[in-house]
C-alpha positions as CSV (number, residue, x, y, z in Angstrom):
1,X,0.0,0.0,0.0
2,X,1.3,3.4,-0.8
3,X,0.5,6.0,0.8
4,X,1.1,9.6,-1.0
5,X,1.0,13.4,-0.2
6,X,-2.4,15.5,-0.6
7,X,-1.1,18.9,-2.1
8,X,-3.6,21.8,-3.5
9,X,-5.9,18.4,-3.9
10,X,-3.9,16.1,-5.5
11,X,-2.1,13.2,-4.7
12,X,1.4,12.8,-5.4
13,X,4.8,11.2,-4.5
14,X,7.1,13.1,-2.9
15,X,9.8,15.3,-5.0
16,X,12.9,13.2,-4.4
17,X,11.1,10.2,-3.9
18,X,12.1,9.1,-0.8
19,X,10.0,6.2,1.4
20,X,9.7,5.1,4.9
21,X,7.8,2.1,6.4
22,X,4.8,1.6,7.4
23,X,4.2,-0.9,9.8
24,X,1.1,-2.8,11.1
25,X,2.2,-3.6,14.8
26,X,-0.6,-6.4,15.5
27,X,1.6,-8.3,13.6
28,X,4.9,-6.8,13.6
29,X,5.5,-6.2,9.5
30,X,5.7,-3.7,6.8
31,X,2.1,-3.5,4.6
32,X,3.3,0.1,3.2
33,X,5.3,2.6,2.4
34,X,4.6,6.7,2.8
35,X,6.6,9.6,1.8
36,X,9.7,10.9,3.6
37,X,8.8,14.7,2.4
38,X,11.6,17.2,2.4
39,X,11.4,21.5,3.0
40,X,10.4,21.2,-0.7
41,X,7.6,19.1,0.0
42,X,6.0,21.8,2.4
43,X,6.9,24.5,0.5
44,X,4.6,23.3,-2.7
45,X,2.3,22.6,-0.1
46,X,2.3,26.4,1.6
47,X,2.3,27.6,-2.3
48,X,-0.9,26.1,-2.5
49,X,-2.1,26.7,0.4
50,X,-1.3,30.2,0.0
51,X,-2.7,30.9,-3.1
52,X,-6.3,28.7,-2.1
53,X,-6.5,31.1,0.9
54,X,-7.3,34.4,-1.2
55,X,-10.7,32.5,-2.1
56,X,-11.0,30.2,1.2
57,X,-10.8,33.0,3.1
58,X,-13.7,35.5,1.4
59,X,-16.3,32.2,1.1
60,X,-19.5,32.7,3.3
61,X,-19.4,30.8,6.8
62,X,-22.7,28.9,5.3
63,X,-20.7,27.8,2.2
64,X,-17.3,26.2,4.8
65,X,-20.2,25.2,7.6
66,X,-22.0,22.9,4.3
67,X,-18.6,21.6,3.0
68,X,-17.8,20.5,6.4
69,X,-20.6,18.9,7.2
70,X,-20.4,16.9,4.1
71,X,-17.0,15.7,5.2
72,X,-18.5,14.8,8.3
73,X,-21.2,12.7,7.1
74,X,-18.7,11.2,4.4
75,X,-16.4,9.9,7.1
76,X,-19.8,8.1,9.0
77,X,-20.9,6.7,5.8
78,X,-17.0,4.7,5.3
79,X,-17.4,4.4,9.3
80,X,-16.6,0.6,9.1
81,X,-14.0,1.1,6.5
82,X,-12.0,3.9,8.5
83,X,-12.0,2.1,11.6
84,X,-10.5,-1.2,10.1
85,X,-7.7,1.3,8.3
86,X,-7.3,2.9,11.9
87,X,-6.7,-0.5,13.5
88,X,-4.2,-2.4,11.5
89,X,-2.3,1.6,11.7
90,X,-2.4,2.5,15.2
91,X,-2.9,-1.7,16.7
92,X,-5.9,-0.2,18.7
93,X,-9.0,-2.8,19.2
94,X,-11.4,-2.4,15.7
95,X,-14.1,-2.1,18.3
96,X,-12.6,1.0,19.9
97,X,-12.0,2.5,16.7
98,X,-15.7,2.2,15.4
99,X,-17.3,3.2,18.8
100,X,-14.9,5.9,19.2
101,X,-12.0,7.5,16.9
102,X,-13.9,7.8,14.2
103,X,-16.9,8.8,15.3
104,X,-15.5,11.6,16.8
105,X,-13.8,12.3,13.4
106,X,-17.2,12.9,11.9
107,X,-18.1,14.9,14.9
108,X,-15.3,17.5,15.2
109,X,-16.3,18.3,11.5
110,X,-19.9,18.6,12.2
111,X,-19.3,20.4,15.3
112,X,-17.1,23.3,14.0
113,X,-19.3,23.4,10.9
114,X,-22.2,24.6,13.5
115,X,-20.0,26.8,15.6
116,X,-18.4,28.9,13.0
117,X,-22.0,30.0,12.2
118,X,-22.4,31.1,15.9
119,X,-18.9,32.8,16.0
120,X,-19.3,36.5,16.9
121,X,-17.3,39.9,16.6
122,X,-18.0,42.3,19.6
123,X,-19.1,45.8,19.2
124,X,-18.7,48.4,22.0
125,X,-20.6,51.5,22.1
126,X,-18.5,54.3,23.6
127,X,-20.9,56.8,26.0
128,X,-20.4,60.2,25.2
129,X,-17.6,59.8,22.9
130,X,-19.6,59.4,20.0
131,X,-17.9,56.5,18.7
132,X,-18.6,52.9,18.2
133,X,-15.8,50.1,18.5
134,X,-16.2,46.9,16.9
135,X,-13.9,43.8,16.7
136,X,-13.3,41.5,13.9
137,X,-12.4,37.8,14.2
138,X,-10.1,37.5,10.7
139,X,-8.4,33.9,9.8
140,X,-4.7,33.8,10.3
141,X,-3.4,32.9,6.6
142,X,-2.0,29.7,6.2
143,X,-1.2,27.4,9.3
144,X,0.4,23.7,10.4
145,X,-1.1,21.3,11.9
146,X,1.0,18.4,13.4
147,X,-0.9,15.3,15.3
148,X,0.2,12.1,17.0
149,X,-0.4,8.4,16.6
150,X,-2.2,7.6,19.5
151,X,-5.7,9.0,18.5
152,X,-4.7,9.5,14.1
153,X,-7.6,10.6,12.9
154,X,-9.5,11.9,16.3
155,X,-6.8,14.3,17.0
156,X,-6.1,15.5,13.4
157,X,-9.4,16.2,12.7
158,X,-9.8,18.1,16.0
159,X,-6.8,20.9,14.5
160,X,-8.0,20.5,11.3
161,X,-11.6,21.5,10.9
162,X,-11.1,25.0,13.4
163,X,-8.6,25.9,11.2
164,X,-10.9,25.6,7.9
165,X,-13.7,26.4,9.3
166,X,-12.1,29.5,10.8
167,X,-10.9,30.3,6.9
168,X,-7.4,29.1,7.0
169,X,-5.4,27.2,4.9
170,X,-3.5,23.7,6.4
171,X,-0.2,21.9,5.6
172,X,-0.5,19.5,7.9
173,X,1.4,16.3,9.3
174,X,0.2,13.1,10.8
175,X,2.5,11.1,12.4
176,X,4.6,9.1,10.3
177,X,3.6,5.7,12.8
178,X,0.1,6.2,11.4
179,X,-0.3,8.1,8.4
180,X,-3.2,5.8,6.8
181,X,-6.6,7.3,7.7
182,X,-4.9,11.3,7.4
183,X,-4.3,9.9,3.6
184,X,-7.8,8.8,3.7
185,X,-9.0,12.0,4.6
186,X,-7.9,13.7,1.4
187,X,-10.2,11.6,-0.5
188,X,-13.1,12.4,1.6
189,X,-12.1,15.7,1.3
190,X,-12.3,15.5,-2.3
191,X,-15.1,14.2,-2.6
192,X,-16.9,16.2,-0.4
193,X,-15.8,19.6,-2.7
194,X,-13.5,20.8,-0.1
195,X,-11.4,23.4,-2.7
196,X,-8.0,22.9,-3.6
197,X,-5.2,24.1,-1.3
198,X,-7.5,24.3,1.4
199,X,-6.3,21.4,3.0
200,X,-2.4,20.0,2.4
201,X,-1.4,16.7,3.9
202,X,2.4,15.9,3.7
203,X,4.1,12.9,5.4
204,X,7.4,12.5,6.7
205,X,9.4,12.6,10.0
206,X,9.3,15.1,12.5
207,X,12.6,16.6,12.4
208,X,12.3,17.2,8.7
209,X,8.9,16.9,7.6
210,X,7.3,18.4,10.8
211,X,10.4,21.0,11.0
212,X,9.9,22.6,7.8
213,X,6.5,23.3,8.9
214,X,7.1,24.7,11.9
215,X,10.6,26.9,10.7
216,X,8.6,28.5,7.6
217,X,8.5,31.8,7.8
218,X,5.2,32.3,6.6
219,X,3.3,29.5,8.4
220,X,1.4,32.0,10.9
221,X,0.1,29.7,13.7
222,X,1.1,25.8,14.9
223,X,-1.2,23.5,16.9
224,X,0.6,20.4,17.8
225,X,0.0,17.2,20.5
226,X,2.8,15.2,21.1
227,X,5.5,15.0,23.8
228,X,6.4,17.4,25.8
229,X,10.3,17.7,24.4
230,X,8.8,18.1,21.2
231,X,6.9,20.8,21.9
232,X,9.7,22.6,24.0
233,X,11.2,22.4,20.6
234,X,8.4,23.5,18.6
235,X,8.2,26.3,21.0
236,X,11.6,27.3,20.9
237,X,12.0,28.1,17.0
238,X,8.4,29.2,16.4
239,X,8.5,31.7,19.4
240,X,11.1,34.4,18.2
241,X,9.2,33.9,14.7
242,X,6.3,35.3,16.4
243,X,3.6,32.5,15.5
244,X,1.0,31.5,17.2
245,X,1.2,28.4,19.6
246,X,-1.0,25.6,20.6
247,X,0.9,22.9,22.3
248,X,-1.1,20.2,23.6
249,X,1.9,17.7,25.7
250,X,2.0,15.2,27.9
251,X,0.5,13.9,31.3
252,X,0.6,11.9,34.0
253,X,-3.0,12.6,35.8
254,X,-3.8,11.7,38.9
255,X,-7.0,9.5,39.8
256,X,-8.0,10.2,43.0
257,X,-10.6,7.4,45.1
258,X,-12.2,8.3,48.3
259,X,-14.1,6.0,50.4
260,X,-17.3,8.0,49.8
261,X,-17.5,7.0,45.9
262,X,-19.9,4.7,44.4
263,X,-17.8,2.1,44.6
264,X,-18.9,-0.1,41.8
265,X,-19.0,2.8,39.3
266,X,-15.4,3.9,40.0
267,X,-13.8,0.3,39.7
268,X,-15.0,-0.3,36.2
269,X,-14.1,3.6,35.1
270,X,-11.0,3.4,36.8
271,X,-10.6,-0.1,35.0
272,X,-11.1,1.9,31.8
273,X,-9.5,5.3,32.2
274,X,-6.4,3.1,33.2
275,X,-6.2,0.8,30.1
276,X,-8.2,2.1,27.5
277,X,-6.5,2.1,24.0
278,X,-2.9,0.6,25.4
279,X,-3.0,3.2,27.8
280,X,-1.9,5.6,24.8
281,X,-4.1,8.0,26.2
282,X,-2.3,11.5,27.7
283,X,-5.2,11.5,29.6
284,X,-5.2,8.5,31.1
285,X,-5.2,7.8,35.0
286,X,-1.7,6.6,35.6
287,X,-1.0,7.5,39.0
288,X,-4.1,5.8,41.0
289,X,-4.4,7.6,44.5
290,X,-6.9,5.5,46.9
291,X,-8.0,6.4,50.4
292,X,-6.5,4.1,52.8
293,X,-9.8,2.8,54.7
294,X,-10.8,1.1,51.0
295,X,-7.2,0.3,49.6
296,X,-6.7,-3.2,50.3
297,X,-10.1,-3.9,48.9
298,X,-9.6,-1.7,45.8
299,X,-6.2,-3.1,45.3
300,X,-7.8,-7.1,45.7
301,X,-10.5,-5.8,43.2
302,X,-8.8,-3.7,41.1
303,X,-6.4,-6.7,40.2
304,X,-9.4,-9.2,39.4
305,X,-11.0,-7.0,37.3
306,X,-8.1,-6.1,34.7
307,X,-7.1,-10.0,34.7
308,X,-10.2,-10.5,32.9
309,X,-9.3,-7.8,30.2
310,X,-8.3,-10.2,26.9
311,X,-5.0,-9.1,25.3
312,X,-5.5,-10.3,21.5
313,X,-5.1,-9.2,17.6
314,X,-7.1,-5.8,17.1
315,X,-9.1,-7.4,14.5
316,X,-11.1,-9.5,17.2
317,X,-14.3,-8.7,18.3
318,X,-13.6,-9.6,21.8
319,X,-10.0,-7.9,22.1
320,X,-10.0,-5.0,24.9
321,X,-6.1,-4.2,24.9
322,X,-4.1,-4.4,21.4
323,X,-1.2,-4.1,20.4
324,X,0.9,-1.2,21.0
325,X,2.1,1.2,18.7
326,X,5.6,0.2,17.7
327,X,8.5,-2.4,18.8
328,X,10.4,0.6,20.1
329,X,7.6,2.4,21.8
330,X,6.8,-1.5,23.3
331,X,10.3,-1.4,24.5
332,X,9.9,1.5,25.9
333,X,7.3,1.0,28.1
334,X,8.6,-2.5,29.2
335,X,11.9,-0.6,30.5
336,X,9.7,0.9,32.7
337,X,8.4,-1.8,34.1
338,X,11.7,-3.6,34.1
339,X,12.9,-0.6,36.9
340,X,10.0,-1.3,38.9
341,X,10.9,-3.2,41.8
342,X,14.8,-0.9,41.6
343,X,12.2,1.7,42.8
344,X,10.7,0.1,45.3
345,X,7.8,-1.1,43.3
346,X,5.5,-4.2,43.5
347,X,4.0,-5.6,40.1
348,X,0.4,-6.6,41.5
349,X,-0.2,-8.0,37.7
350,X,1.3,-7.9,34.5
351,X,4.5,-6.7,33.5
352,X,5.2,-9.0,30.3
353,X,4.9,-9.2,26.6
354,X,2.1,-11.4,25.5
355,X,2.6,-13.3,22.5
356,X,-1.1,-14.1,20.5
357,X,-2.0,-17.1,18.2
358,X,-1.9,-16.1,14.9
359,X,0.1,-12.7,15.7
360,X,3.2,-13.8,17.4
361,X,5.1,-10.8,16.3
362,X,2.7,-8.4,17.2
363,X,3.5,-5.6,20.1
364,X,1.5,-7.3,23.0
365,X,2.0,-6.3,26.3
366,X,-0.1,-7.4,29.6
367,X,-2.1,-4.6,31.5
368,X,0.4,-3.9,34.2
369,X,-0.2,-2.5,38.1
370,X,2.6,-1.7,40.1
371,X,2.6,-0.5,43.6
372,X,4.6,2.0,44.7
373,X,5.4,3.9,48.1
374,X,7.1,7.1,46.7
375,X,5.4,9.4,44.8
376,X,9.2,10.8,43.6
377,X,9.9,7.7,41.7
378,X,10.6,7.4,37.7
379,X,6.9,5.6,37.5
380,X,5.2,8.5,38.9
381,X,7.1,11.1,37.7
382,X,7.9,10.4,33.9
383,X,4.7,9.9,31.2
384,X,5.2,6.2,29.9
385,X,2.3,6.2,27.9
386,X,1.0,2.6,27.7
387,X,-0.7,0.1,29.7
388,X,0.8,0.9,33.2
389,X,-0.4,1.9,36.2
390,X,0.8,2.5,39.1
391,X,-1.3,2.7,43.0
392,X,-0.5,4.2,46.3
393,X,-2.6,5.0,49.5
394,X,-3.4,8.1,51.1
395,X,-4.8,9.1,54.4
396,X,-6.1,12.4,54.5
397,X,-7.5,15.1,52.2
398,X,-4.5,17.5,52.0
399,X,-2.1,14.4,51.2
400,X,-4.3,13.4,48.3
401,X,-4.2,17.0,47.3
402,X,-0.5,17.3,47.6
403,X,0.8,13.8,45.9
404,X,-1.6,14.8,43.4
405,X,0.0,18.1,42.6
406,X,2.9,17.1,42.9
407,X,3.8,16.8,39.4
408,X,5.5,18.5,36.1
409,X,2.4,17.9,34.5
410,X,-1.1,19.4,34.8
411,X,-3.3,17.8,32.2
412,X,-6.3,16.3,33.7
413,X,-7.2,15.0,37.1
414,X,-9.9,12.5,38.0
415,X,-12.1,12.8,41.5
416,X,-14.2,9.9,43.1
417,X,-16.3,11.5,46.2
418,X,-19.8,12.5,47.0
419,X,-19.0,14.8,49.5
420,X,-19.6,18.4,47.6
421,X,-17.6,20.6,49.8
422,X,-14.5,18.2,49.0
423,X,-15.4,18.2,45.5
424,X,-15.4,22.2,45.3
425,X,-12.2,22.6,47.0
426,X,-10.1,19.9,45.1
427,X,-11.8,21.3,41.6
428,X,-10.5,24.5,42.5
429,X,-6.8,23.3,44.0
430,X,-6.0,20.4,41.4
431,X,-3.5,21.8,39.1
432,X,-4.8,20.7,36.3
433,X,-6.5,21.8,33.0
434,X,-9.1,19.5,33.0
435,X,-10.9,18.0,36.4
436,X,-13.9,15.0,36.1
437,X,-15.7,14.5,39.2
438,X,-17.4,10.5,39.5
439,X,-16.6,10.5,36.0
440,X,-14.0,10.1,32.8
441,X,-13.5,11.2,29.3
442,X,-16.7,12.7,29.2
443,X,-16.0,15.5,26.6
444,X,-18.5,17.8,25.3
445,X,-16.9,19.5,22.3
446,X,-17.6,23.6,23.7
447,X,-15.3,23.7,26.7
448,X,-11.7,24.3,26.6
449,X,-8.9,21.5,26.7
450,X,-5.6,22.1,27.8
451,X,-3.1,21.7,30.5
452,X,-1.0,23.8,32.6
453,X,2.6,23.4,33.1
454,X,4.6,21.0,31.3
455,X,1.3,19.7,29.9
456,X,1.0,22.4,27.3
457,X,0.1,26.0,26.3
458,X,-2.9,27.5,25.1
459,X,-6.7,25.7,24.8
460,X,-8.3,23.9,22.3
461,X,-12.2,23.4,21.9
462,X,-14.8,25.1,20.9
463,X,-15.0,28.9,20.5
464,X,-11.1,28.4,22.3
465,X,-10.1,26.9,18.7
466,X,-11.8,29.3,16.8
467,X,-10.2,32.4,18.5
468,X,-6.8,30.3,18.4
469,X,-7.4,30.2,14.4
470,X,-7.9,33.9,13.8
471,X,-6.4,37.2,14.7
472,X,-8.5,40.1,16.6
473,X,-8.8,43.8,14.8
474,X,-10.6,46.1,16.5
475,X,-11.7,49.1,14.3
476,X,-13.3,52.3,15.6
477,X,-15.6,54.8,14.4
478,X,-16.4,58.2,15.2
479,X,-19.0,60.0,14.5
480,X,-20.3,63.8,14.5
């Protein structure tokens, strides 16, 4: 399978014809080949994009809101077809993928194809000055998107359709792990009438492909999700270029249990928010934080119910944990585990590769719980970004508060209790850009998303994205 560039609405191979690998990791070989796109790559890609933006820009908001929603209600019509694509990429369970990823495709189109029509400028009237000040909301130009593998098309589509529907112009990366359904995407787009130039998709690596994006001096604005290095990067050549930045990093969120919680609700959330997706979620619950009246019996329970979770080939029905991304990324999260009991740690469960029938050199790895004691050790401290967890007790209020905090990262926190005042209080205290009380990845698509400190910079999400995708002119008039 080859997989090409989308430029001013064609595809194409790249200029000096150079190819990476694709690989499908349920069973650990190479089904395709994508470009490895050079600075001239991006450059054809801005020309386009440039030169679609003189008429993308001037189009009605009912004419970008229609073609978006035809994009959204293309990807739901190949619903079956994406999420099989998104599997053998990404090694996430085919289930997941049709119940979730690309659903949510469909609806970040459909949703910012309502909201730019409900996007308003602001007009002051200025008492006895005679004047009248109003303030325009004007795209940006032409802008890069860059996205990661663990959620392809769910996170590309979430830069993406702000961006257009705002009246910009994308070059845009996926990852080079999973490139496929991004690749898809410029059909739809296509075939939904989307104009040329308006969208540009070029693949490659990040320190060339994803570079050139970000270093171009005339690529106004960057949203990117990925690791937090990256983005310290990102930041630090786009930032005296005076772009725009949306940097959406890592986490390691804390999920804190009290003894008050409904009990039954919060083991099989926790069981989810844990594991769901490899754990190649940055806002997954890896630091587990449980009051010590109910540990031992969240700990007993906790175990039994993610020994039942089957590990198996994403293309099962019945599969709940895949395979992971890569061999190295696998690697990488077993060297984690592998330092466990240096730490201090106990492995409760799991801790080693799986190998399935059928798949044997697929990236399996068993859902893995360690306990640990110190809340300053590697496990708790660093993002590892798969199926690991790790659990500790806590005895009072301001210790949960504190181990929770206690952190480089500030993505997203999780908060089981039914006593209000406590749920007020932490809400308020968590330093974090995102708090669910008694519940988990319940996004509506309005609200902000974002971290604070090493998690990120800037919001994404509803109007947030919009007003990230344009610039603000305020123009006033007086008058006699």
């Amino acid at each position: 399978m080859k997989i090409q560039n989308y430029i001013n609405g064609e595809f194409e191979n790249p200029i000096e014809d150079n190819w990476l690998e694709n690989y499908n990791p349920a069973i650990g070989v190479v089904y395709g080949r994508l470009p490895n796109s050079t600075t001239e790559d991006v450059e054809k890609a801005y020309q386009a994009a440039a030169t679609a933006f003189l008429s993308w820009s001037q189009t009605t908001l009912e004419e970008r809101s229609k073609v978006l929603s035809k994009i959204a209600d293309l990807i739901l019509d190949k619903i079956q077809f994406l999420a099989a694509a998104e599997s053998k990429d990404n090694g996430k369970p085919i289930s997941l993928a049709t119940e979730i990823d690309i659903p949510r495709a469909a609806a970040n189109f459909q949703f910012f194809a309502n909201a730019i029509t409900q996007f308003s400028s602001e007009a002051h009237e200025s008492i006895g000055m005679n004047a009248v000040n109003f303030t325009l909301r004007q795209p940006l130009g032409v802008v890069g998107c860059i996205s990661p593998w663990n959620l392809p098309l769910y996170l590309f589509t979430w830069k993406i359709a702000p961006a257009i529907a705002a009246g910009n112009c994308v070059v845009a990366k996926p990852s080079e792990i999973t490139p496929m359904t991004a690749y898809l995407l410029g059909e739809i787009c296509t075939e939904a009438g989307l104009p040329k130039g308006v969208l540009n998709i070029v693949h490659g690596l990040g320190n060339t492909t994803g570079e050139a994006i970000v270093a171009h001096p005339n690529i106004k604005a960057i949203s990117f999700t990925g690791g937090t290095k990256t983005g310290a990067y990102i930041a630090k050549v786009a930032a005296p270029m005076f772009k725009k930045l949306s940097l959406e990093l890592g986490g390691k969120n804390p999920n804190i249990i009290f003894e008050d919680c409904n009990y039954e609700k919060m083991l099989a959330t926790t069981v989810r928010s844990s594991f769901t997706n490899q754990g190649q979620i940055c806002l997954c619950g890896s630091r587990i934080l449980v009051e010590d009246k109910i540990y031992d019996q969240f700990k007993k329970d906790f175990v039994q119910r993610v020994s039942e979770l089957i590990v198996g080939n994403p293309s099962a029905e019945n599969t709940n944990i895949g395979a992971l991304v890569s061999k190295a990324h696998l690697e990488k999260v077993k060297s984690y585990i592998d330092i466990a009991e240096a730490e201090g740690g106990k492995i409760l469960f799991g801790g080693n590769k799986v190998v399935v029938k059928g798949s044997e050199n697929g990236y399996y790895l068993l859902p893995t719980i360690i306990e640990v004691s110190d809340n300053k050790c590697k496990l708790n401290q660093e993002e590892i970004f798969g199926p690991v967890v790790t659990i500790m007790s806590f005895k009072s209020d301001a210790e949960a508060l504190q181990l929770a905090n206690d952190s480089k990262y500030g993505l997203s926190a999780t908060l089981w209790t039914n006593n209000l005042n406590r749920t007020l209080q932490f809400s308020k205290q968590l330093q974090t850009g995102i708090v669910w009380v008694n519940t988990w990845m319940l996004r509506d698509l309005r609200t902000p998303f974002g971290g604070q400190k090493d998690s990120g910079v800037g919001r994404e999400g509803g109007f947030e994205a919009l007003r990230f995708f344009t610039e603000s002119k305020n123009i006033c008039i007086q008058y006699e």
